[in-house]
N, C-alpha and C positions, 0 to 999 in steps of 0.2 A: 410572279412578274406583274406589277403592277404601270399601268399608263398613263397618262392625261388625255381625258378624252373630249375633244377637241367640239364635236357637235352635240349640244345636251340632246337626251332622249324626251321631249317633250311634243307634245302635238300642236299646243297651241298656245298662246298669254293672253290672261284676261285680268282687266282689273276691277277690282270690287269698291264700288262708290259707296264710304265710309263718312260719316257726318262729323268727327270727330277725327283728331289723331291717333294713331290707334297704338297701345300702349303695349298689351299684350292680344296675343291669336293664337288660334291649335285647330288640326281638322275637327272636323265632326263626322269619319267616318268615310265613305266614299261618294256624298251627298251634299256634305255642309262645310262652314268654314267660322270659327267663332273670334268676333273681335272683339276686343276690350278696349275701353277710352273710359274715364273718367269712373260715375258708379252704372257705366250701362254696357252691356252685354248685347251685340248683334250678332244676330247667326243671318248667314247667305246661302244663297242654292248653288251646290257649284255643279249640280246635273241636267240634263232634260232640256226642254225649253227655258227656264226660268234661271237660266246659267246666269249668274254674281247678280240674281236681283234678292234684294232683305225678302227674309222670311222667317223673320220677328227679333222681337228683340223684350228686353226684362233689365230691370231696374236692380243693383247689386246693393247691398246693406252698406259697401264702403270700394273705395278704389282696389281696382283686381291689382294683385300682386303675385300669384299664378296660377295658370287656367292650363289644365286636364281635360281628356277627354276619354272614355269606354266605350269601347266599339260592343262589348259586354254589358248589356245591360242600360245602353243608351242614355248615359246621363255626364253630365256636364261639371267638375267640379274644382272651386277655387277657392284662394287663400285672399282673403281679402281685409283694410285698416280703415279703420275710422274712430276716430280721434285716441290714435296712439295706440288703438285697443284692435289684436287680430281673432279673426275669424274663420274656420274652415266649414264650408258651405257644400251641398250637391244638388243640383238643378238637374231634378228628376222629369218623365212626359213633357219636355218642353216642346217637343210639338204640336202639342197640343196648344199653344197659348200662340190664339190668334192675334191678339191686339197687345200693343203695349200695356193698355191700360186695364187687360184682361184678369181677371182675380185668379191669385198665387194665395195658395195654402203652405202654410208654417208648421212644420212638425220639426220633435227632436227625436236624433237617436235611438232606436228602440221601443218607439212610443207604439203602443197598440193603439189603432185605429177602432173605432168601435162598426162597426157595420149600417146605422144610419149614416154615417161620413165618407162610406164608400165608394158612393158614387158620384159624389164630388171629385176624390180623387182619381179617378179613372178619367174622368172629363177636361180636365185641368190640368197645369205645372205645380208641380208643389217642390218644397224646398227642405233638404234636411240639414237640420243644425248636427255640427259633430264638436260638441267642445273638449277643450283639449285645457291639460295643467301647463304644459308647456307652448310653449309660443311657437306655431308650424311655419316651416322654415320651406321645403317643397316637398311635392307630392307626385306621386307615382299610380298607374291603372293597370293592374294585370291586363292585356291584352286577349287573355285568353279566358278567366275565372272572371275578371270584374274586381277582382279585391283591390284596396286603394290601400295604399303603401306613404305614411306622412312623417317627414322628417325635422324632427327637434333637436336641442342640442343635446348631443351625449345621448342621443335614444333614438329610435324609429318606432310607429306605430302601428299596427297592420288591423285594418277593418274589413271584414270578411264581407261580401254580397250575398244576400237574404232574399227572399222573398216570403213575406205574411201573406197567407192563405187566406183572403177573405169569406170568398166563397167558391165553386166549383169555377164559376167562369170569370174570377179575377182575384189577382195576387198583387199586393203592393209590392216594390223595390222598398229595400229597405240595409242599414250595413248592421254588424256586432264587432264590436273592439274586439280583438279574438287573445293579440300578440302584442306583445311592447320586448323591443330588440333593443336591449341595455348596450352602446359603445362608448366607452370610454376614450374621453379625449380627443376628440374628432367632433368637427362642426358639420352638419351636412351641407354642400352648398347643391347638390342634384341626387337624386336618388332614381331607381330604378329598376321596378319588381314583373317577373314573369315568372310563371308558376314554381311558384318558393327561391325561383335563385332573386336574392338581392344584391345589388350594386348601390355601393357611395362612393358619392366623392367631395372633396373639401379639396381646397385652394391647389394643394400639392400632393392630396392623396385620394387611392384608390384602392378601397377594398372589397372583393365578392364573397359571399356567402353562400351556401345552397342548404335552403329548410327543409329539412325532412319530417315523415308523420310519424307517427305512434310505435313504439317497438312493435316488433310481432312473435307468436310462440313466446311469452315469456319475458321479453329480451328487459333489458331494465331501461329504465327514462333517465334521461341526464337534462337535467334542470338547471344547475349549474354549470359554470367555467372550468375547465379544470385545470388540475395543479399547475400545470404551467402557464396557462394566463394569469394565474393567482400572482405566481411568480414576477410576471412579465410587467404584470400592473403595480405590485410592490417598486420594481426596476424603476419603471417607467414614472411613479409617483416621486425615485429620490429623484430622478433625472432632471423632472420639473422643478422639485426643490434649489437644486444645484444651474439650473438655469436661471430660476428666476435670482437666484443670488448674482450671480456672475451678470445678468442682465442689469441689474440697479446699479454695477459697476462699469456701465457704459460699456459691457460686453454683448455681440449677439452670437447665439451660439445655432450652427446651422446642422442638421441631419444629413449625411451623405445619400445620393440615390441609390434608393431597395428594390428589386423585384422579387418576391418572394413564389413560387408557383407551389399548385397542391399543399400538399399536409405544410411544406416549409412555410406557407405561410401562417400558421398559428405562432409562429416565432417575430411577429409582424410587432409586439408589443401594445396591440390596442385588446384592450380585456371584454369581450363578448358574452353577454348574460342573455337568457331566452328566459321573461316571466310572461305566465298566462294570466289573463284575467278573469280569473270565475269559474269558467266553464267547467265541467267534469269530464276528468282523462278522458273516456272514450270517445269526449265529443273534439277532440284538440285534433287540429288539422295539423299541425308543426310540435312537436316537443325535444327537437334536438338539430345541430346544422352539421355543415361540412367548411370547412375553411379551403377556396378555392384559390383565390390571388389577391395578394397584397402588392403595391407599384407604391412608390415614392420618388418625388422627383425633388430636384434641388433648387431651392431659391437663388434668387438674385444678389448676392450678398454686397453688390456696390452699392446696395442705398438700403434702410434700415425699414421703409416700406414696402411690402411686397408686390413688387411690380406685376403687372397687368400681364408684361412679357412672357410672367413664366406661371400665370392661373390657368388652369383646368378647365376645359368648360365641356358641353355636348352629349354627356353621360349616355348612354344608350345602348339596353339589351334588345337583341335581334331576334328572333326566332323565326326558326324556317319549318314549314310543318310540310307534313303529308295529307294531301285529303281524296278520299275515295279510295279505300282498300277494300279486297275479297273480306267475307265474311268469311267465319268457321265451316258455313256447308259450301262454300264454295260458287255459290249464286248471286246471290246479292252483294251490291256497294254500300259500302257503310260512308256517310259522308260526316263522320265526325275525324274532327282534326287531330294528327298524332305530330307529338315534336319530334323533330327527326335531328335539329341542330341547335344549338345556341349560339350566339357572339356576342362580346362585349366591346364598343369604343368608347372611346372617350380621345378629346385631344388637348393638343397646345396651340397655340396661335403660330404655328410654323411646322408644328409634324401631330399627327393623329395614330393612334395605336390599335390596332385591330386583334382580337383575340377570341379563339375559339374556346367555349369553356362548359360542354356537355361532354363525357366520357373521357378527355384528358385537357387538360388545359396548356395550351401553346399559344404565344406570341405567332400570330398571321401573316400579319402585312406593316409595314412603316410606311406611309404618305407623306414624303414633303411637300407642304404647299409652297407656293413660286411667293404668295405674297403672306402676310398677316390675317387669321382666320377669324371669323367674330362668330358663328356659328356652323356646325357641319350637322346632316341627318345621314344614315346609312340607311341603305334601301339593300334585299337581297344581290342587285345587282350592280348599285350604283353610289357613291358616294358622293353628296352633293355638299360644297364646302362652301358659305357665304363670306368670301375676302375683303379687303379693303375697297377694291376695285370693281371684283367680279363674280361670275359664279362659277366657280371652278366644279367639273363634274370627272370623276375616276372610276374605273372598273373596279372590282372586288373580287372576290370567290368564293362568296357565300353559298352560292346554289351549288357551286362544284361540289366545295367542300364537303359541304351535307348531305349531295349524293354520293360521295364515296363512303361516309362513311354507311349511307344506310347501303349500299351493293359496293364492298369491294371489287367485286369480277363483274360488273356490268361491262356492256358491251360501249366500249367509247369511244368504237371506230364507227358510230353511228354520226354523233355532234358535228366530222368529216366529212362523208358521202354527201350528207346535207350540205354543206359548204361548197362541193365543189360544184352544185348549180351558180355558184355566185364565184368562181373566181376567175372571170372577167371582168368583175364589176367594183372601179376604183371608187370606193366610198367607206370612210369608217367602219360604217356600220357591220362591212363584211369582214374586217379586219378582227372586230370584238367578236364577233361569231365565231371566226376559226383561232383567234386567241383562248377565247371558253374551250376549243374543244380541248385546245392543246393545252391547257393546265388541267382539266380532267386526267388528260393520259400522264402528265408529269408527276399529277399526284398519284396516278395508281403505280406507277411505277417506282415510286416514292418509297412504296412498303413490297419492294420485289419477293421479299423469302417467303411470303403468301401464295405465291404464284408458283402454276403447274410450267416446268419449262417450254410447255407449245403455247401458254397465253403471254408470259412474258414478251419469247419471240413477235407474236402478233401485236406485242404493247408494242414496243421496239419499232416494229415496224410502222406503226402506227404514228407512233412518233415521230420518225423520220418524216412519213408522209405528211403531217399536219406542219415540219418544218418547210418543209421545202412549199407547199401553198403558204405559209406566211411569206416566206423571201417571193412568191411572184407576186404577190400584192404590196409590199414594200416596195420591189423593184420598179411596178409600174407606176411609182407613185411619186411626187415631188413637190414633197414635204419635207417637216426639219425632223421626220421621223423615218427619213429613208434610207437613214445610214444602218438601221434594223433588219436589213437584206443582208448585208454580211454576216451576222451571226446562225441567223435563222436557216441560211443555204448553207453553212459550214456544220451547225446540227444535222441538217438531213441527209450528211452523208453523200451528197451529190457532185460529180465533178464539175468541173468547169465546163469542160465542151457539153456534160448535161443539162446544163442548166441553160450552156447559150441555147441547145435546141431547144427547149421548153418557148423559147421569144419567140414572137410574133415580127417578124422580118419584112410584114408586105408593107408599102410604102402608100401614105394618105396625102391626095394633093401635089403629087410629084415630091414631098416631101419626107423625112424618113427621119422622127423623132424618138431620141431615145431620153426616156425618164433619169432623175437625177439617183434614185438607188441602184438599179443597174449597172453604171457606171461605176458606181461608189465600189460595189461586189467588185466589179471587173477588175477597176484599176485596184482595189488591196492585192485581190490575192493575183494580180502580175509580180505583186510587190514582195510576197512572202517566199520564193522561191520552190515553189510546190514543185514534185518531180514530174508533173503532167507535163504533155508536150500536144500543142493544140495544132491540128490538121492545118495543111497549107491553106484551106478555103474557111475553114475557121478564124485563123489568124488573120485571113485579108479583111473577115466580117469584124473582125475587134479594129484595126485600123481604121477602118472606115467610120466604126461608129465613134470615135474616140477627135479624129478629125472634125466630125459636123457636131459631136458633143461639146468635146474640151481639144482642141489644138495642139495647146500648151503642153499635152500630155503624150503625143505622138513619139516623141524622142524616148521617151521615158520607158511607154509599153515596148517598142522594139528593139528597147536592152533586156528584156525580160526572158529568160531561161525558156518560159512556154512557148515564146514567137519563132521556136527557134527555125521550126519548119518553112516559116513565111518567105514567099519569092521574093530574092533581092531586088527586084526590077519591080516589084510592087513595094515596094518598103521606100525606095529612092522615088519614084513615081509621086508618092505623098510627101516627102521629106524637101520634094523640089517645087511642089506647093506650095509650101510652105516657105519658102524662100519666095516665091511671085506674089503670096498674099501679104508682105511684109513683117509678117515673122519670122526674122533674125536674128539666131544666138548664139554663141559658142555650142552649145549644144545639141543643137541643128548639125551644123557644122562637123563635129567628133565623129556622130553617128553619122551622117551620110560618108565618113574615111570608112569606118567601120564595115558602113556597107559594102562597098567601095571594093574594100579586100574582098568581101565574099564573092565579090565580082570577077574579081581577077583581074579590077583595073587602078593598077598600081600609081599610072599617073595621074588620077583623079586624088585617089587618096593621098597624092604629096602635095598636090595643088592642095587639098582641103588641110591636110596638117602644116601649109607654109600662110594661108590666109591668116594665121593669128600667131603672139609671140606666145611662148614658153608659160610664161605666167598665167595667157588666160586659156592655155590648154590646162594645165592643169586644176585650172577655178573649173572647168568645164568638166571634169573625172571627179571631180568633188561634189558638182551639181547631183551625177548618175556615176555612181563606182560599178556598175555593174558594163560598162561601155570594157574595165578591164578584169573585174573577178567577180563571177558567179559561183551558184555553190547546186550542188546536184548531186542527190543523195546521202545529204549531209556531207558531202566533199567538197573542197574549195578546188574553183578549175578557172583556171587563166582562159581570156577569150583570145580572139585568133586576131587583134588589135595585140593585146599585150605581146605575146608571144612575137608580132611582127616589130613592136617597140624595143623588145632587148636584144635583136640586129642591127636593128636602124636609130633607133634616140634613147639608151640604158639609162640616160643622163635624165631626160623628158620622165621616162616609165619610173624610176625611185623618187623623183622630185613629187610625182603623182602619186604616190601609195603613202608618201609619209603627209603629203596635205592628207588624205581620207584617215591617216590617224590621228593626226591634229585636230581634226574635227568629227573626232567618233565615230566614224565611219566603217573602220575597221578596226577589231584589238590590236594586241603585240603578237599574241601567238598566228594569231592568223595570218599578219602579213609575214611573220618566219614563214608559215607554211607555204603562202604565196610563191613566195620568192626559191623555194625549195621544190614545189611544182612546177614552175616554170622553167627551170634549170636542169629539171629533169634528174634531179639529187634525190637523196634517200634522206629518212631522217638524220642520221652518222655523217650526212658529209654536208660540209657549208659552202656553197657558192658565192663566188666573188662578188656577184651582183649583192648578194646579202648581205655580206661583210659592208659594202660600199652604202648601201641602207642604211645597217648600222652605225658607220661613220655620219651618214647626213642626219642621223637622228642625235648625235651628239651637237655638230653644229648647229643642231634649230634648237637648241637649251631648252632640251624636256625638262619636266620638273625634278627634284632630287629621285622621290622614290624609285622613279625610273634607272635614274644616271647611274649607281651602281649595278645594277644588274647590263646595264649595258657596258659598262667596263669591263665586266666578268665575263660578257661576249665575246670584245673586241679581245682581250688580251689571252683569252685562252685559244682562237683562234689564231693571233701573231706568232704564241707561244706554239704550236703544234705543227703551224705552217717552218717555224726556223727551227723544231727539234727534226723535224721529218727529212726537212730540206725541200718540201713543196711547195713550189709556185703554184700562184692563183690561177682559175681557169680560166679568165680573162683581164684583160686590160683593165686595174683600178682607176676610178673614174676621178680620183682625188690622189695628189701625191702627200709625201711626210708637210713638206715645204705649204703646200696647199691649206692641210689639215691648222697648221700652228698659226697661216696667217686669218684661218677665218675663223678657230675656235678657240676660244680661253681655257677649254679643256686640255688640251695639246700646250705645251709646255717648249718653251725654247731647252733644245738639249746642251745639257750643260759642257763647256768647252773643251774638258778636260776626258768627254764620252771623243770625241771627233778624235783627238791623240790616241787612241786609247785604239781604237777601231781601222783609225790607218796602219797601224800596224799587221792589219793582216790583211794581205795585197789577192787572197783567193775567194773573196766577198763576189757574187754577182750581185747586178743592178735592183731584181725582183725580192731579194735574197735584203738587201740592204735597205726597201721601203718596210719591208716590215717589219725588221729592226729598227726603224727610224721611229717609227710608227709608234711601236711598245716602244722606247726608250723616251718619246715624247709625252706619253700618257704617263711615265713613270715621273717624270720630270713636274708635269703639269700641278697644278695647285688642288686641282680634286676630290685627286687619286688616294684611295684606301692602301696603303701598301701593305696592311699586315693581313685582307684578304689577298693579296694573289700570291705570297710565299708559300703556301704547298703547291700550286701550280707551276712551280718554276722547278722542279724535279726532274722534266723529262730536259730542260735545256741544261747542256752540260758545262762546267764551269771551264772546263777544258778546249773549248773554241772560245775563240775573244769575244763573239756577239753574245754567247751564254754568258760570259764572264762580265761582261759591260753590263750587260743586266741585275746580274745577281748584286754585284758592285753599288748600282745606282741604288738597290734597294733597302743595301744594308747601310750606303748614305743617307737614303730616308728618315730610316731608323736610326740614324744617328750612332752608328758603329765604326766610329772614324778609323781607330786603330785597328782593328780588323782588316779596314779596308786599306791603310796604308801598308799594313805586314803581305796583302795580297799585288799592290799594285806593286810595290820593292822586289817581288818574287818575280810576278809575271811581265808586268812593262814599266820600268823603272824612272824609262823618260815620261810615264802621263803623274809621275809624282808629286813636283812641282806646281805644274797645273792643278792637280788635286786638290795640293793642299792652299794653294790663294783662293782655291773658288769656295772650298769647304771650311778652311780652320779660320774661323773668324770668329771675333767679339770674345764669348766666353769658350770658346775651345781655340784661341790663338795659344793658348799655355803651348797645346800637341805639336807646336814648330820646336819647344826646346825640350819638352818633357817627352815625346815619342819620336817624332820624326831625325832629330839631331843626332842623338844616341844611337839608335837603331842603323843610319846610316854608317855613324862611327864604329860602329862593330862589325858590320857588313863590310866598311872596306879594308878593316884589318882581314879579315876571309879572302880579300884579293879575290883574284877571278876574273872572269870574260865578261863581268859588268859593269870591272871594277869602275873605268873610266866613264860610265854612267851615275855610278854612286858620289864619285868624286865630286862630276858635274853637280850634281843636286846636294853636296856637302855643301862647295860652296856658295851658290843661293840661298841655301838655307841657313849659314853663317849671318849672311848679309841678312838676311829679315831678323835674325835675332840679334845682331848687334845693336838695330835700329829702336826695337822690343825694350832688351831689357839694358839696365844702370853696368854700371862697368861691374862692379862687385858681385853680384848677380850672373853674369855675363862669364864672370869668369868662374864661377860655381859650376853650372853646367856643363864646362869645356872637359873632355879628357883629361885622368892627369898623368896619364900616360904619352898623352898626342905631342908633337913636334913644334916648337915654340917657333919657329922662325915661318911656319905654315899658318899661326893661329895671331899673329903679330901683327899685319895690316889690320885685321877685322877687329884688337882688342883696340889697337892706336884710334880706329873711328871710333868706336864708342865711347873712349875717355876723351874724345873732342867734340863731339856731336855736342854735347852742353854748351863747352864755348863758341861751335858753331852756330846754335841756335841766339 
C-alpha cells in the first residue's frame, strides 16, 4: 500500500550561491555538495556552521558531463569533453585543496608513485587519469567497496579501489581495471553497481546482473556465455538483419513489453561475456554472474522518434544494511556493515518500478505520478520524484521489507504500542508511523505457513489492531485521504456501535465537530445493509451527527436497517427541522409518513402521502428504495410503509418498485421476491399484486431481452389461473380493456375470439379478464407463439376459453384448416367470422378449396347444425361467386348439389363482368 505523501520529511531549505549555472551536482557524502558549470567543479559545506558556504573549488580538463561521488574512499569522479575528445577523471584528497589556485598533481592509472612524491600527495588533491578505448557514456560508485562501475557501448567496465602502500603511515588511493562486462546490443544510458549486483539501463531497457567470486572446492570458472546466449545472440543478430532490412523499406519494427524475473531472464536475448584483464585467477574478485531481471518496455510507435514520453531514466540500486551486530563471543559490537536488502528502481515519466532483488526477485510497488517526472531518488523510506511542477514525496517499504526478511518472527506488534502514544495526534506524520507498522504485519502475514498457529493469531490480531488505529486517524481527519476510514475500520473487524465508542463525543466551544472520514465510514456502511442493529442512544448519536455534519443525509440514514431501534419522536423531532431550516424534499416528506406509521398516527402520514402527486412519490422511493425494501440477513423484507401501501395505494406501491427497476435499483428477481414477501406467498404461488407488476413492466416497454421472459410470466400464470379455475387474490389493478389501450403488447382480440366465447353463457367476470388477457397477448404483435404451446396442456380444449386459445394459436401458426375443421365441429356460427378476418390474400383460395366443400359434405350429414351449415354455405357461396370467373365457379360447385339452389349465385357471377 503505497501513498502520496503530502508534507516532505525535510528539516529545512537552503540554497547554495553558485557563480555559474550549474550543469551538473551529486552529494559529497553527508558534508558536501558538488556543482558543475562550465570547466569548474565547486564543492559546498552543507554541515556545521559553514552550511552552503564554497569550500573550494578546482578547475576540470573539459565540461563535466557526469559527476559521481564515493562515500568509499572519498573521491569525486567525472566524465568530462573537450574538444570532441572524452575523458574519465577521479578527484582524489580534494579536501585538501585550499585555494582554487592550489597545485593539483596528475597521475595515471596504476602509476607507482615513488616515495620522494609522497608527501606531496598526502598534502594536496591529485587527479587520476583512467583512459578508456571506448568512449564512457556513465558511471557508477559501489557505495560500499568504492569500486567505480563505467559504461560504454556494448560493455561495462569495473575498476576495482586500491590503496598503494607508501609507507607505514600513508597509502595512496589508487583503482585496477579488474573486469570489462561484454553486453551485446544495448547502449547504456545509466548504470548502477553495489557489491557485484549490476544494473543497466538504455532508453527502454533494464537489465540486473549479480557478480559472483571465484569457484570454491574445485568448482570450474565459467568465462564464457553459455550455449544459450550463444544461441540467443545468433537470434538476435538475424533479427537485427531482418530489421534493418524491413527498416530501409519504410518499416519500423517494435519489441513487445518483457519482464523476464530470475533464471528466465537469460532468455532476455542480450549475450553477456565476463573478460578479466590480467590479473591471475586467485586474484579475480568476479569470474561468473547470475541473471536476475530483464524489463522491456514498449515504444511509442505514433512517431518514428523515440519519444521522451516513454525513456527510462533514475536508474538506482538501494541497499539497506545492518550495522552493529553481537560478535562470535557474544560481547562486543562489530560495527561493520552487513547487507541485509537490495532494491532496484528505475522509472518512466508517469509510473516508477520498485523491485526487491536480494534472495528472490519480486516486483514491489508501482507509483503513479499525478504529473510528468523528470528525475526521482529513492531513499530507504522515502521516494522523492522531481515533476513538472513539484516535488512529489511517497512512502516505500524498503526498511520493512528488509526487516522481514532479515527476522521473519520479529515482534511487529512493537512498531503499534509505539504509535498508540500518538493517536490523538492529527498529523501525517503519525499516519506513515502506523502505516509502517501495518505493512510490516501484512507482510509477515504474507508468508502465514512459517508460522506457529499462536503467532499467526497474535499477527491477526495485530493486524486488526494496527487497522482500526488507521480508521481513527483517517476518521479524525479532513482530508481528500479520509475516505481511507472505511476500509481500514472494515479490516479491523470492528463493528459499528464499536467504533462510534472509540469517538470522542465531548463538545469544543459549545460546538460539536465531526471530521469529514467519520462520516464518510458512518454513512457507507448505513448504506451496505449490515445485520447490526445500533442501540436507541447510538442511533440518536448518528442523527445528530449527521444533521450538524451533512443534513441532506438525515432521510437517508433513518431508512437504514441499523436505525432501526431509534425513537420515532426523535427521528420526526430532526426530520421537522429540517422542514423549519428550509430543507424541503419529497424525501423529507416519504420518511416523516414512514415515521408517521411507526407512530401510530395514521392521519399524519395521509396528510404527508397527499402533500405530493403520485409521480413525485414515486421519484422520492427511487431517491431511497430502502423507505420500501430492506434486506436482513441476506433476506429481502418489505418495510411497514410498504406493507401499509398494498392496503391503501397497490397502484402507488408497483408504480414505485418498477421506477427502482428502471433505474437499477433493484433486479427482476428480487422485486418477484418482494412482491411474493409482501403478499405473504411462498415461492409456488403468485400473487396478484405480482401479476399486476408484471403487467405494468410490459406497459413501461422493457427492452426485448426482458419481454419474453415476461410473457412466459404472464401467460403461464393466465394459463394456470383458467385451467385451476382460480381467481386472483385481489382486485387487478388493470383490466383486458386497460391493458390493449395502453400497451402495443396487448393486441385487439380478434372478432371472431368474441363469437366464439359468447357462446358459453357460464364464464364468470374474474374468469373472463384472464382469458382476455391471454387471448390479447396472443393476439398482440410480440408474442412468441411457438414458446407457449406446451404450456397450453393443462387448458382443455374442451371448455370454449381453452379452445379459443388453442384456436388463436394454431391461427398464429397459420393452421387454417385445422382450425376451420375444429370451429365446423365445435361453434359453427364463429365460422364465417373466421374465415373474413383469417382467409385473406394468399390463403382466400381455403373459401373454395376448404371451407366450401367441407360445408357441402357436412350438410349432406344433415343434423342439428344443419341450419347453421346452411347459413354459412350460403355466405360462403356469395364470397366465391364474387372470387372466382364463372368457369371456375362452377368447377368447385357439387356435381351432385341441387341446380335451382346453386342458380342465383352462378347467374351473379356470369353478370358480375357485365355489371362491372
Amino acid at each position: 500500500m503505497v501513498q502520496l505523501y503530502n508534507l516532505h520529511p525535510f528539516g529545512s531549505q537552503q540554497v547554495v550561491p553558485c557563480k555559474l549555472e550549474p550543469e551538473r551536482f551529486c552529494g559529497g557524502g553527508r558534508d558536501a555538495l558538488f556543482v558543475a558549470a562550465g570547466c569548474k567543479v565547486e564543492a559546498f559545506a552543507v554541515a556545521g556552521q559553514e552550511l552552503c558556504q564554497p569550500r573550494c573549488a578546482f578547475s576540470t580538463l573539459g565540461r563535466v558531463l557526469r559527476l559521481a561521488y564515493s562515500e568509499a574512499g572519498d573521491y569525486l569522479v567525472a566524465i568530462e569533453e573537450k574538444n570532441k575528445a572524452t575523458f574519465l577523471r577521479a578527484y582524489v584528497n580534494w579536501r585538501s585543496k585550499r585555494t582554487e589556485n592550489s597545485r593539483v598533481c596528475i597521475r595515471m592509472i596504476g602509476h607507482n608513485v615513488e616515495g620522494a612524491f609522497s608527501k606531496a600527495f598526502r598534502d594536496q588533491m591529485y587527479i587520476i587519469e583512467m583512459p578508456l578505448s571506448e568512449v564512457p557514456l556513465c558511471i557508477s560508485c559501489c557505495p560500499v567497496k568504492g569500486d567505480l562501475l563505467v559504461g560504454c557501448t556494448n560493455k561495462l567496465v569495473l575498476f576495482s579501489l586500491k590503496y598503494q602502500i607508501i609507507n607505514e603511515e600513508f597509502s595512496l588511493l589508487d583503482f585496477e581495471r579488474s573486469l570489462i562486462i561484454h553486453i551485446d546490443n544495448i547502449t547504456p544510458v545509466e548504470i548502477s553497481f553495489c557489491v557485484g549486483y549490476v544494473a543497466v539501463m538504455s532508453d527502454l531497457e533494464v537489465l540486473i546482473l549479480k557478480l559472483e567470486p571465484g569457484p570454491k572446492n574445485g568448482e570450474r570458472v565459467h568465462h564464457n556465455p553459455r550455449k544459450t546466449n550463444n544461441r540467443m545472440r545468433r537470434t538476435e543478430e538475424g533479427i537485427s538483419n531482418e530489421i534493418s532490412q524491413l527498416e530501409s523499406d519504410d518499416f519500423v519494427i517494435c519489441q513487445k513489453p518483457l519482464e523476464l524475473l530470475g533464471e528466465k531472464s537469460e532468455q532476455s536475448g542480450l549475450s553477456v561475456t565476463l573478460e578479466s584483464t590480467g590479473l591471475a585467477d586467485e586474484k579475480r574478485k568476479y569470474s561468473h554472474f547470475q541473471h536476475l531481471l530483464y524489463r522491456r518496455f514498449a515504444p511509442d510507435i505514433s512517431s518514428y522518434v523515440l519519444s521522451d514520453d516513454i525513456k527510462l531514466h533514475s536508474l538506482q540500486l538501494l541497499p539497506i544494511y545492518q550495522t552493529g551486530s553481537l560478535t562470535s563471543d557474544g560481547k562486543n559490537l562489530s560495527q561493520e556493515k552487513e547487507l541485509l536488502s537490495l532494491f532496484c528502481f528505475f522509472s518512466l515519466p508517469h509510473v516508477g518500478y520498485l523491485y526487491m532483488v536480494v534472495k528472490s526477485v519480486e516486483l514491489m510497488s508501482v507509483y503513479q505520478y499525478p504529473e510528468k517526472s523528470q528525475q526521482a531518488v529513492l531513499t530507504p523510506q522515502f521516494l522523492h520524484v522531481i515533476t513538472s511542477n513539484n516535488l512529489q514525496c511517497f512512502t516505500v517499504r524498503c526498511s520493512a521489507a528488509a526487516a522481514r526478511e532479515e527476522d521473519p518472527y520479529m515482534d511487529t506488534t512493537l512498531k503499534i504500542d509505539y504509535s498508540n502514544t500518538y493517536k490523538t495526534v492529527k498529523t501525517q506524520s503519525c499516519i506513515h508511523l502506523l502505516s509502517e507498522a501495518h505493512l510490516l504485519v501484512r507482510a509477515a502475514l504474507m508468508d502465514a505457513s512459517q508460522l506457529e498457529p499462536g503467532e499467526k493469531a497474535e499477527l491477526l490480531e495485530a493486524f486488526k489492531e494496527s487497522c482500526g488505529h488507521l480508521g481513527d486517524c483517517y476518521s479524525r481527519l479532513d482530508s481528500q485521504h479520509s475516505h481511507l476510514t472505511l476500509p481500514y475500520y472494515k479490516m479491523s473487524g470492528l463493528s459499528m456501535a464499536e467504533v462510534l465508542a472509540r469517538m470522542d463525543w465531548t463538545v469544543e466551544d459549545g460546538l460539536q465537530k465531526y471530521e469529514r472520514g467519520l462520516i464518510f465510514y458512518i454513512n457507507h456502511s448505513l448504506y451496505e445493509n449490515l445485520d447490526e442493529e445500533l442501540s436507541e442512544e447510538l442511533a440518536a448519536k448518528v442523527v445528530q451527527m449527521f444533521y450538524v455534519a451533512e443534513p441532506k443525509q438525515v432521510p437517508h440514514i433513518l431508512c437504514s436497517p441499523s436505525m432501526k431501534n431509534i425513537n420515532p419522536l426523535t427521528a420526526m423531532s430532526y426530520l421537522r427541522k429540517l422542514d423549519t431550516s428550509g430543507f424541503s424534499s419529497i424525501l423529507v416528506t416519504l420518511t416523516k409518513a414512514a415515521v408517521a406509521l411507526k407512530m401510530g398516527d395514521l392521519d399524519m402520514h395521509r396528510n404527508e402521502m397527499k402533500s405530493h402527486s403520485e409521480m413525485k412519490l414515486v421519484c422520492g422511493f427511487i431517491l431511497e428504495p430502502r423507505l420500501l425494501i430492506q434486506q436482513r440477513k441476506g433476506q429481502i423484507v418489505p418495510t411497514e410503509l410498504a406493507l401499509h401501501l398494498k392496503e391503501t395505494q397497490p397502484g402507488l406501491l408497483v408504480a414505485s418498485v418498477l421506477g427502482l427497476q428502471k433505474n437499477n435499483k433493484i433486479g427482476i428477481e428480487e422485486a418477484d421476491s418482494f412482491f411474493k414477501v409482501l403478499c405473504a406467498k411462498d415461492e409456488d404461488t403468485t400473487p396478484q399484486l405480482l401479476v399486476d407488476f408484471w403487467e405494468a413492466q410490459l406497459v413501461a416497454c422493457l427492452p426485448d431481452v426482458v419481454l419474453q421472459e415476461l410473457f412466459f410470466k404472464l401467460t403461464s400464470q393466465y394459463i394456470w389461473r383458467l385451467s385451476k379455475r382460480q381467481p386472483p387474490d385481489t382486485t387487478p389493478l388493470r383490466t383486458s380493456e386497460d391493458l390493449i389501450n395502453a400497451c402495443s403488447h396487448y393486441g385487439l382480440i380478434y372478432p371472431w375470439v368474441h363469437i366464439l366465447i359468447s357462446s358459453d353463457s357460464l364464464v364468470d367476470k374474474n374468469y373472463t379478464e384472464d382469458l382476455s388477457k391471454l387471448q390479447s397477448l396472443i393476439c398482440g404483435p410480440s408474442f412468441d407463439i411457438a414458446s407457449i404451446i406446451p404450456f397450453l396442456e393443462p387448458l382443455s380444449e374442451d371448455t370454449i376459453a381453452g379452445l379459443s386459445v388453442h384456436v388463436l394459436c394454431r391461427t398464429r401458426l397459420k393452421e387454417y384448416e385445422q382450425c376451420i375443421d375444429i370451429l365446423l365441429e365445435r361453434c359453427p356460427e364463429a365460422v364465417i367470422p373466421y374465415a373474413n378476418h383469417e382467409l385473406k390474400e394468399e390463403n382466400r383460395t381455403l373459401w373454395w378449396k376448404k371451407l366450401l366443400p367441407e360445408l357441402c359434405r357436412r350438410i349432406k350429414c344433415g343434423g342439428e347444425k344443419y341450419q347453421l351449415y346452411l347459413s354459412s354455405l350460403k355466405e360462403t357461396l356469395s364470397i366465391v361467386a364474387v372470387e372466382l370467373e364463372l368457369k371456375d365457379f362452377m368447377n368447385v360447385l357439387p356435381e351432385d348439389g341441387t341446380a335451382a339452389f346453386f342458380l342465383p349465385y352462378l347467374l351473379y357471377c356470369s353478370r358480375k363482368k357485365s355489371l362491372t
